[in-house]
N, C-alpha and C positions, 0 to 999 in steps of 0.2 A: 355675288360680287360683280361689278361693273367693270369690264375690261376697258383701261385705258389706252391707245396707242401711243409709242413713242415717238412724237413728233418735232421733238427739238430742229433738225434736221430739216422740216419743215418751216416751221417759225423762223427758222435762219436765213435760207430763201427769199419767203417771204419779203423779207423785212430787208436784205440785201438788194431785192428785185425793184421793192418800193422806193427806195433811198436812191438806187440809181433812176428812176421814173422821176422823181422830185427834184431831182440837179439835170436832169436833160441830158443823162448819158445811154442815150438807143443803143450802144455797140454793145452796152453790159446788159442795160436791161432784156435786150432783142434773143441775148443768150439761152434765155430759160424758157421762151415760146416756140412750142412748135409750126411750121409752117402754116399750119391750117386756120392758126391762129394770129398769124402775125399781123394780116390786115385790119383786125379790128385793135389789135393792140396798138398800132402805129395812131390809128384815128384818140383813142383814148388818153393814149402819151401828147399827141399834138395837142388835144384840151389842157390836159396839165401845162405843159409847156406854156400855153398862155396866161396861168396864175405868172403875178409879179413875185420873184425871189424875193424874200426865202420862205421854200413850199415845206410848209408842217406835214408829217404823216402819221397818220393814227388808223391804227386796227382798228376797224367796227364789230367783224365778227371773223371768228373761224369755224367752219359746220365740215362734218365728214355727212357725205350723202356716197353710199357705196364704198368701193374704195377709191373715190375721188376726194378732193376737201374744197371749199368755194372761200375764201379771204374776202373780205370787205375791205377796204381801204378808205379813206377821205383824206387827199389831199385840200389843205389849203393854208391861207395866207390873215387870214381873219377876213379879206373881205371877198375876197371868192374862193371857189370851192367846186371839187369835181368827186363824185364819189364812183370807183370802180369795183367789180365783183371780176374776179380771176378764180378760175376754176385748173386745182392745180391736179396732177396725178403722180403716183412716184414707177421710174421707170425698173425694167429690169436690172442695170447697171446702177439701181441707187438712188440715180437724178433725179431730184422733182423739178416738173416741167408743167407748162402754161399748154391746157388743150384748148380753154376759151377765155374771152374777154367782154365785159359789158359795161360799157357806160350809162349808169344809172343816176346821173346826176337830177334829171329833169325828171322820172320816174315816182309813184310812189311804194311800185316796188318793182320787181327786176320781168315782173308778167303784165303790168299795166297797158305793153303794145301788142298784146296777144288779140288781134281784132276777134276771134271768138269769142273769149273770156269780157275782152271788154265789152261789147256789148251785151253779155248773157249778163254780167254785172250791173250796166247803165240799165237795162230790164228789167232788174231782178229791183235795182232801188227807185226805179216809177212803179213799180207795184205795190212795192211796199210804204211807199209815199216819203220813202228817203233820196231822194231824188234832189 
């Protein structure tokens, strides 16, 4: 049998942290990230922020990797669109909290600017004549 977590608690978070991100409220949102994360969170929120109101949000994915879990988000508006990956953890006292942020709007995945990988990749598809 397949153990499930219970993550309501999470989803809830989530989804409160995004809502505040999509109306431009940083006091709330800023709440759930930890310091070390906050500068890339702020860069992420500013892209939001430039979608024209009223910003839609839709879950793309939820993954546990560890005991962390990474949310997909995609904000948008129908004609722009910012998609974020938040890697959340849940702390001693209960709280799930924001340890990173990544804007992967422009991205085809969340590794595409890893200059090793990209080029072992770009490599790997001129040899194979996928290129």
């Amino acid at each position: 049998m397949v153990h499930v977590d219970k993550i309501d608690d999470l989803r809830e978070a989530i989804a409160t942290h995004a809502d505040a991100v999509a109306a431009g409220d940083s006091a709330s949102a800023q709440k759930f990230v930890l310091p070390q994360a906050l500068e890339t969170h702020r860069q992420a929120a500013a892209e939001v922020a430039r979608i024209a109101k009223p910003v839609k949000v839709e879950t793309l994915a939820l993954a546990k990797i560890g005991f962390q879990y990474i949310s997909k988000i995609r904000f948008t508006n129908g004609t722009a669109m910012r998609r974020v990956l938040y890697r959340w953890r849940k702390e001693a006292d209960g709280k799930w909290v924001i340890v990173s942020v990544e804007d992967t709007t422009g991205k085809r995945s969340s590794w595409s600017d890893i200059p090793d990988l990209a080029a072992a990749v770009a490599q790997a598809r001129a040899e194979n004549g996928n290129a």
